[in-house]
C-alpha positions in Angstrom: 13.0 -4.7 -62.8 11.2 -5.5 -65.9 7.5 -5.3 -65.5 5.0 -7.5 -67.8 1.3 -7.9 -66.9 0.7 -8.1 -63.2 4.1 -8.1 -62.3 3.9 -4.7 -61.1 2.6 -6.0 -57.6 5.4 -8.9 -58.1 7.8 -6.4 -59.0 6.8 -4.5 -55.5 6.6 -8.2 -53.6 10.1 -9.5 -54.7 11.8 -6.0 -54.1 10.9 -5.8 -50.3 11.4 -9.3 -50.2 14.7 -8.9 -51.5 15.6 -6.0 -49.1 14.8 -8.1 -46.1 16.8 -10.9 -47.4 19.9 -8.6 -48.3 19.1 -6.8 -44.3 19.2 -10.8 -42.9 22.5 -12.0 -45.4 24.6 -9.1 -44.3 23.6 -9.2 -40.6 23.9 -13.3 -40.4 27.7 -13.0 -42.4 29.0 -10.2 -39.6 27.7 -12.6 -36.5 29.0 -15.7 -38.7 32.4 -14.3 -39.0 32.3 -12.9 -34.8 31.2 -16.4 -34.2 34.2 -17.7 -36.4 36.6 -14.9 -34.7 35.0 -16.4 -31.1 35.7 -19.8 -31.9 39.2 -19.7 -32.9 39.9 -17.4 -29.8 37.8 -20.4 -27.7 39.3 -23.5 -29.1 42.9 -23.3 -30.7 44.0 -20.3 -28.6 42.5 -21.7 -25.7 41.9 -18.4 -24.4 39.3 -17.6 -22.0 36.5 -15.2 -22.9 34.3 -12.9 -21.2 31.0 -14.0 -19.9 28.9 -11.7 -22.4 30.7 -13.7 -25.3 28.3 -16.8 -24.6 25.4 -14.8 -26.5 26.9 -15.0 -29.7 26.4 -18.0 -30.8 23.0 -18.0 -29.7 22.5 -14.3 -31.5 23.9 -16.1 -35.1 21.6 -19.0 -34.3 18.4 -16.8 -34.4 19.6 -14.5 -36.8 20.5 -17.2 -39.3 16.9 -19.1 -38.6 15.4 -15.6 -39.3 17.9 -15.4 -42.3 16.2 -18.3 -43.6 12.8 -17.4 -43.3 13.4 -14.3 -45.1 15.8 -16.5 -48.1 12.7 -18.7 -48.3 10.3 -15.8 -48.3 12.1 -14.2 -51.5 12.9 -18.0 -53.2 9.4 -18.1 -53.5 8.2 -14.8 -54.3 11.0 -14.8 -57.5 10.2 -18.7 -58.0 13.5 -20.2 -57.6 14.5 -23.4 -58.3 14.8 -25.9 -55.1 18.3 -26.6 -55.4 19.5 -23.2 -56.0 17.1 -22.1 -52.8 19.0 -24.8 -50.5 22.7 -23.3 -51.7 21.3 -19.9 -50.7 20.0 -21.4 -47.3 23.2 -23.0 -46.2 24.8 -19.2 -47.5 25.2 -18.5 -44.0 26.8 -21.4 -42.5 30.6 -20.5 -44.3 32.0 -17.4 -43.5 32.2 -14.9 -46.3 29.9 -16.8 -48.3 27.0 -15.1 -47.1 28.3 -11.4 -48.9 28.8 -13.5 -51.8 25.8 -14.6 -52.4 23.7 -12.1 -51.3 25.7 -10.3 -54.1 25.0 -12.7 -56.9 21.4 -13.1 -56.0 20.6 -9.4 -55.9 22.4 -9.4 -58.9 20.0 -12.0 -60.6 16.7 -10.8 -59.3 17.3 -7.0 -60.1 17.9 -8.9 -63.6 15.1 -10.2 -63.5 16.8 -14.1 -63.5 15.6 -17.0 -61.8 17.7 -18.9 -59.5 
């Protein structure tokens, strides 16, 4: 990243920051899309599931609420814009979006770009 006055402690700041956030986007798309994969088997298929199969959609729930903590954390560490910030936020409520976005936005803040 591009240091310039006291953004060496920034630079630090933002790059764990970002390595949480890229941790919580990958982990929140894979229970997003075993959630998704549930679902379909649930409703459409009608099929009945084991009993262990109620915890995922309580295990996306608070992986996605920590997801967002950590989205937050880094939005305001780089200083993102608010509407770009919500689009990253809601990232992990459509499967597949989540790896998308976590690869633009590491993209951008490696760059050194604001969101």
């Amino acid at each position: 990243m591009a240091a310039s006055g006291t953004s060496g402690l920034l630079s630090a700041r933002v790059s764990s920051a970002l390595t949480r956030y890229r941790v919580l986007a990958i982990t929140t798309g894979i229970w997003l899309l075993v959630l998704t994969v549930e679902m379909i088997m649930k409703y459409p298929m009608n099929m009945d599931l084991p009993e262990w199969a109620r915890i995922i959609p309580i295990v996306h729930g608070w992986v996605y609420f920590v997801y967002l903590i950590m989205a937050t954390d880094l939005a305001v560490k780089a200083r993102w814009r608010p509407f770009p910030t919500i689009g990253v936020l809601l990232a992990g409520t459509v499967p597949f979006l989540s790896f998308y976005v976590e690869h633009r936005v590491t993209q951008k803040v490696r760059a050194g770009q604001r969101l």
